[in-house]
C-alpha positions as CSV (number, residue, x, y, z in Angstrom):
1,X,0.0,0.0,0.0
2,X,1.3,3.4,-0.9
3,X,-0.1,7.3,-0.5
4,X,0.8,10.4,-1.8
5,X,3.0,11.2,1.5
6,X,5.0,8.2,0.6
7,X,8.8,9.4,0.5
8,X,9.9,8.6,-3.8
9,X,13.2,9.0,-5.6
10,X,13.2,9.6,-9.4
11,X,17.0,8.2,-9.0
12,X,17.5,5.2,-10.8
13,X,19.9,3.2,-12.8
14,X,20.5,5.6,-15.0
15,X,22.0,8.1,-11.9
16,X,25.1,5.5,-11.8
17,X,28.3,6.8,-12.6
18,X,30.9,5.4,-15.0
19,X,34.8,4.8,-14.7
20,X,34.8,3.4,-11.6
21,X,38.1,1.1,-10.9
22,X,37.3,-2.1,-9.4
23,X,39.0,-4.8,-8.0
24,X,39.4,-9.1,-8.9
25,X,36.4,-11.1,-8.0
26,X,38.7,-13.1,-5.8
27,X,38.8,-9.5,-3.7
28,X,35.0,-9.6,-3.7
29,X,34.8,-12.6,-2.3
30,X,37.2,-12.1,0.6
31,X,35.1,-9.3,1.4
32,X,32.5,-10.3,1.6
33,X,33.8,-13.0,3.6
34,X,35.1,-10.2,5.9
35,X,31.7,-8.7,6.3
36,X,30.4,-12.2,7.5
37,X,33.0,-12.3,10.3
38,X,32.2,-8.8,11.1
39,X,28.8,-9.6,11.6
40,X,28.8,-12.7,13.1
41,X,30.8,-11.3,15.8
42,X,28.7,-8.0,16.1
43,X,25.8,-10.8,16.5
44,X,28.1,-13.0,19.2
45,X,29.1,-9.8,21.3
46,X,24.8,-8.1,21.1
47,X,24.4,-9.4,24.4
48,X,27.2,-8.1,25.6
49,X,26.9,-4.9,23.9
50,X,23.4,-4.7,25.9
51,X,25.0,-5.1,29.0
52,X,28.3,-3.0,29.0
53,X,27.7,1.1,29.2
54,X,29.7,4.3,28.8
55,X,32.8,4.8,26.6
56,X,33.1,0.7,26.5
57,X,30.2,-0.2,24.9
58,X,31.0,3.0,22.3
59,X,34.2,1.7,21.7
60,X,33.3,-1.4,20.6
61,X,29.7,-0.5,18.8
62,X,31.9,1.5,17.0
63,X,34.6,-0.9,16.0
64,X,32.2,-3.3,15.1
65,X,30.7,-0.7,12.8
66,X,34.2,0.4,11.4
67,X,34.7,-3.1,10.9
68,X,32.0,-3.3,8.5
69,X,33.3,-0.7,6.5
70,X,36.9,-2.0,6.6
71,X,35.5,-5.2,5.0
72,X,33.9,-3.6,2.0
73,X,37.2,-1.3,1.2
74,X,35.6,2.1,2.4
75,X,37.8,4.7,4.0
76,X,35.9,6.3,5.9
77,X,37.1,10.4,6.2
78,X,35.6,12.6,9.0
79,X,35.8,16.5,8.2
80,X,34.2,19.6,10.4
81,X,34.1,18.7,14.3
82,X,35.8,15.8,14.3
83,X,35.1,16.3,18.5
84,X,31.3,14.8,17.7
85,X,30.5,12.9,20.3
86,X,27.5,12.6,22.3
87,X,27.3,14.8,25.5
88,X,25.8,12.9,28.4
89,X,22.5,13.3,29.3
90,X,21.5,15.6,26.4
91,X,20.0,14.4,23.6
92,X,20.1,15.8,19.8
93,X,18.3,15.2,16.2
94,X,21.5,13.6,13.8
95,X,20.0,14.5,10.3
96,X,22.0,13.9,6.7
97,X,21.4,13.4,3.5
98,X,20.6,9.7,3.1
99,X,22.2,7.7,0.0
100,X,23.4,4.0,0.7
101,X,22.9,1.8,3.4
102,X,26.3,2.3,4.6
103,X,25.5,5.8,5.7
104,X,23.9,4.5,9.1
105,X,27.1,2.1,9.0
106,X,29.3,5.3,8.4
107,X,27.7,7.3,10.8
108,X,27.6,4.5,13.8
109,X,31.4,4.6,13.2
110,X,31.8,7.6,14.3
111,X,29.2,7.8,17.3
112,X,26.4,4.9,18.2
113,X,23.4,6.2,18.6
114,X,19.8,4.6,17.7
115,X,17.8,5.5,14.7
116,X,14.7,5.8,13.5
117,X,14.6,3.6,10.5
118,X,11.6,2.0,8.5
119,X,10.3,-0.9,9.8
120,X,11.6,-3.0,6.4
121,X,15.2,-2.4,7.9
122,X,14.2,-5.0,11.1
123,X,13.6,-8.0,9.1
124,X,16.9,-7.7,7.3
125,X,19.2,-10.9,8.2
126,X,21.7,-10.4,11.2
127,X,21.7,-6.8,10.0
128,X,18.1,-6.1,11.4
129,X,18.7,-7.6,14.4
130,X,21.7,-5.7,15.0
131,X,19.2,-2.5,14.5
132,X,16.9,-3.9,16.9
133,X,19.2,-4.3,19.7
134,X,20.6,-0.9,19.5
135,X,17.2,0.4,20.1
136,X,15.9,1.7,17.1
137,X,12.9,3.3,16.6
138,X,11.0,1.9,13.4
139,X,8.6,3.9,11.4
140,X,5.6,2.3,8.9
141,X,5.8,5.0,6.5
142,X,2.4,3.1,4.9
143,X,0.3,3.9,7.4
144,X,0.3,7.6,8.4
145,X,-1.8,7.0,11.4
146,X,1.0,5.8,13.1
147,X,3.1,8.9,12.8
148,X,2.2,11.0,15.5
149,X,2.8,8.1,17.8
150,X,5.9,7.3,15.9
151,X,7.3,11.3,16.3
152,X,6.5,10.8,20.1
153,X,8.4,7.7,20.5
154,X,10.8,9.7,19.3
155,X,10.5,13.5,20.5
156,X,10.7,11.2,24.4
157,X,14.0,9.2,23.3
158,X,15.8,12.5,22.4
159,X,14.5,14.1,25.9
160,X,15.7,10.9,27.6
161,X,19.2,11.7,26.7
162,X,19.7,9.7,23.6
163,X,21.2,10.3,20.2
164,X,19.1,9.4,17.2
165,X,20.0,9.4,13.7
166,X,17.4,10.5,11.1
167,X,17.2,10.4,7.2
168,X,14.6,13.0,6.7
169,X,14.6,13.2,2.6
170,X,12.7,10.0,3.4
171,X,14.4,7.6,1.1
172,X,17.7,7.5,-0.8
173,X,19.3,9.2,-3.3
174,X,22.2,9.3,-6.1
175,X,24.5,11.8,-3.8
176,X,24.6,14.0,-7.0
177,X,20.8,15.0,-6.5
178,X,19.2,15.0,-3.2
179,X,15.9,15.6,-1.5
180,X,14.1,18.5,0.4
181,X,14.3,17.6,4.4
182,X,10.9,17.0,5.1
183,X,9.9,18.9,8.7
184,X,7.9,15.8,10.6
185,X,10.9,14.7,12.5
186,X,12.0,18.0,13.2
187,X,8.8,18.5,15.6
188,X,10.3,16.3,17.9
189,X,13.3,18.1,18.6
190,X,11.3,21.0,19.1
191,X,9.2,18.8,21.7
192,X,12.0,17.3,23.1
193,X,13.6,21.2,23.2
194,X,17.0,19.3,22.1
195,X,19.5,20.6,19.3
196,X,19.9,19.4,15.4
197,X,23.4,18.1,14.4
198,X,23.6,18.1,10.5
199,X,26.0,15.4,8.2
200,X,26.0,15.9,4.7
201,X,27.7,12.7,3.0
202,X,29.9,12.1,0.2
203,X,31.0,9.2,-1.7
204,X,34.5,9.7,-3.6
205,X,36.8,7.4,-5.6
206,X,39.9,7.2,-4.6
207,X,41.3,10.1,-7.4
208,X,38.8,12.5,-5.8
209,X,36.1,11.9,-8.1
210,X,32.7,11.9,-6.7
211,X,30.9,8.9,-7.2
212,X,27.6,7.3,-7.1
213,X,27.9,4.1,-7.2
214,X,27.4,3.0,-3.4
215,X,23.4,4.4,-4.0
216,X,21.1,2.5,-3.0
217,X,18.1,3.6,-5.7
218,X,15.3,2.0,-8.2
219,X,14.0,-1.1,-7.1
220,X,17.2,-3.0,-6.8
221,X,17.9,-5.6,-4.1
222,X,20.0,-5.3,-1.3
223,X,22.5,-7.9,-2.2
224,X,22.8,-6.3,-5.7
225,X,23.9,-2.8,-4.4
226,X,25.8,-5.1,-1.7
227,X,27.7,-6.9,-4.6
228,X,28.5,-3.8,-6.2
229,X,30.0,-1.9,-3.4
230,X,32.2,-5.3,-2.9
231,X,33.7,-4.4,-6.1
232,X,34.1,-0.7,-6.1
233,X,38.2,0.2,-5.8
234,X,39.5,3.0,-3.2
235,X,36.0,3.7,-2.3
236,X,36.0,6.7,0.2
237,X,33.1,8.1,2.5
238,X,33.5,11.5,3.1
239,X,31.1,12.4,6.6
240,X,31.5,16.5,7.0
241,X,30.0,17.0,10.8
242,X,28.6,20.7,10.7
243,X,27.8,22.8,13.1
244,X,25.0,22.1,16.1
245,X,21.6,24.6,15.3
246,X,20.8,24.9,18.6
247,X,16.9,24.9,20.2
248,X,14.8,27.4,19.3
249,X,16.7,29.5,16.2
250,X,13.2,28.3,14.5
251,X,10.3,29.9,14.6
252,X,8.5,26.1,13.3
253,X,9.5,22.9,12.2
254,X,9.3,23.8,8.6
255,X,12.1,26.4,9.3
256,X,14.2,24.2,11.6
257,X,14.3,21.2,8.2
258,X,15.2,23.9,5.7
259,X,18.3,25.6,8.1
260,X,19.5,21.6,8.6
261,X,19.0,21.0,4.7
262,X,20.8,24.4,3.7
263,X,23.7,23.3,6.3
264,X,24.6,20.1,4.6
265,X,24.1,21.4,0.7
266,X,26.4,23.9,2.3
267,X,29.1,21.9,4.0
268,X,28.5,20.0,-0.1
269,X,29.5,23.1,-1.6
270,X,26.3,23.4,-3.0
271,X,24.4,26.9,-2.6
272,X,20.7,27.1,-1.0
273,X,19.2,29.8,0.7
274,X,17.5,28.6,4.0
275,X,13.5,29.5,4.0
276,X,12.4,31.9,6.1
277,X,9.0,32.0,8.0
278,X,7.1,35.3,7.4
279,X,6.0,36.6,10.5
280,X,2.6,39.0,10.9
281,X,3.6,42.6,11.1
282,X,1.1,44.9,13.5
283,X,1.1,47.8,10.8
284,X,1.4,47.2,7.1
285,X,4.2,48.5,5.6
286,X,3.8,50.6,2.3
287,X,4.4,49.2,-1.1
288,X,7.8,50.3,-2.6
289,X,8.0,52.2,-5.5
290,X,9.9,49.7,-7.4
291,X,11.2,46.5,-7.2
292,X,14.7,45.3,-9.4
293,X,14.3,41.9,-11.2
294,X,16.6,39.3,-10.2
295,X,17.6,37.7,-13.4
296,X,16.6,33.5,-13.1
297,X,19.8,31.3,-13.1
């Protein structure tokens, strides 16, 4: 079942870059041998993960994380506040631009926190389990009755204290194009009163060239876009942390998604003007005389 509201991509196939170097099948294989191992440990130490707290349980959420990623060939490149880490006791909104599946993988490297992530994600093998346990927060994005309920679940974790990451474009992209941030999610930072810290991601060859193969767009499977990141040479992930917007700099939700969206085209070097809400003035101000044309781009 599907609705209007329904988050949709027009990336495809067709969004895929060419060129890219890639490396022997044999090289595939082994990695994706290595990403077994990873996550049959990561499924061997959940329990323990459940039980240990503070900076141990981080270090080793995030190895197993990094692990992943050290499996499939990506170097993975932090840029802005390198420093992000969570402060404890205060919660924040972790919003970015949302391309592959590795970007939650990418993103746990650097700091575990939960997620809220559609409820498909839970009934992936091992992976979904792996969500599950870290305390995600799913969302049925077929059923819009459930929202409210959903943004509360969420709007309480993030006054609890807790991290969570959010894709708010609502589904992935190419990298090259992206999304508008939709403002649902960004209702529950205001009712949790916590801050928004934006990621804008970046996929990059090796040479420098911006890539998008890693997307995961169209209706392909997971294991395809899984078989071709396997074989992807010198694959880098470039995560660019920018700076906190802090609560109540918006007026409205609305206002709060477009300053996050305009922070990560920004930190892409990609130009947007954040929206501003129009506020009533108490006496109407007179018309101007004349107005100067901006020319379209």
């Amino acid at each position: 079942m599907t609705h209007a509201w329904m988050p949709k991509s027009p990336c495809g196939d067709g969004c895929l870059s060419e060129g890219a170097p890639t490396v022997a099948f044999p090289r595939r294989v082994l990695r994706f041998a290595a990403a077994i191992g990873v996550l049959f440990a990561a499924f061997l130490s959940s329990p323990l993960v459940l039980v240990l707290r503070g900076k141990v349980r981080e270090r080793l959420v995030r190895l197993l994380f990094a692990g992943i990623l050290r499996s499939f060939g990506v170097r993975l490149v932090v840029r802005g506040d390198e420093r992000f880490r969570a402060v404890p006791g205060r919660g924040a909104l972790v919003v970015n631009n949302h391309i592959s599946w590795l970007d939650i993988i990418a993103i746990n490297a650097i700091q575990p926190m939960r997620a809220l992530a559609k409820k498909e994600v839970g009934t992936w093998p091992v992976l979904g389990l792996l969500v599950r346990r870290g305390g995600s927060i799913f969302l049925d994005r077929e059923n819009l009755r459930s929202l409210p309920a959903t943004m509360a679940e969420l709007a309480g974790a993030m006054r609890g204290g807790s991290l969570v990451s959010v894709t708010p474009e609502g589904t992935t992209w190419c990298g090259l194009a992206s999304g508008h941030f939709r403002s649902a999610t960004f209702q529950a930072a205001i009712d949790g009163g916590v801050p928004v810290r934006p990621l804008a991601l970046r996929f990059r060859l090796a040479d420098g060239r911006e890539t998008t193969q890693p997307a995961f767009i169209g209706p392909e499977s997971l294991i395809a876009s899984l078989r071709r990141v396997a074989a992807l040479r010198g694959l880098v992930l470039e995560v660019h942390v920018c700076p906190e917007i802090a609560p109540g700099r918006a007026s409205d939700r609305r206002e709060l998604a477009s300053l996050a969206e305009s922070a990560v085209q920004a930190a892409l070097g990609r130009v947007q003007i954040p929206a501003q809400t129009r506020r009533r003035r108490s006496v109407a101000a007179p018309a101007p005389a004349s107005v100067a044309k901006v020319p379209s781009q």
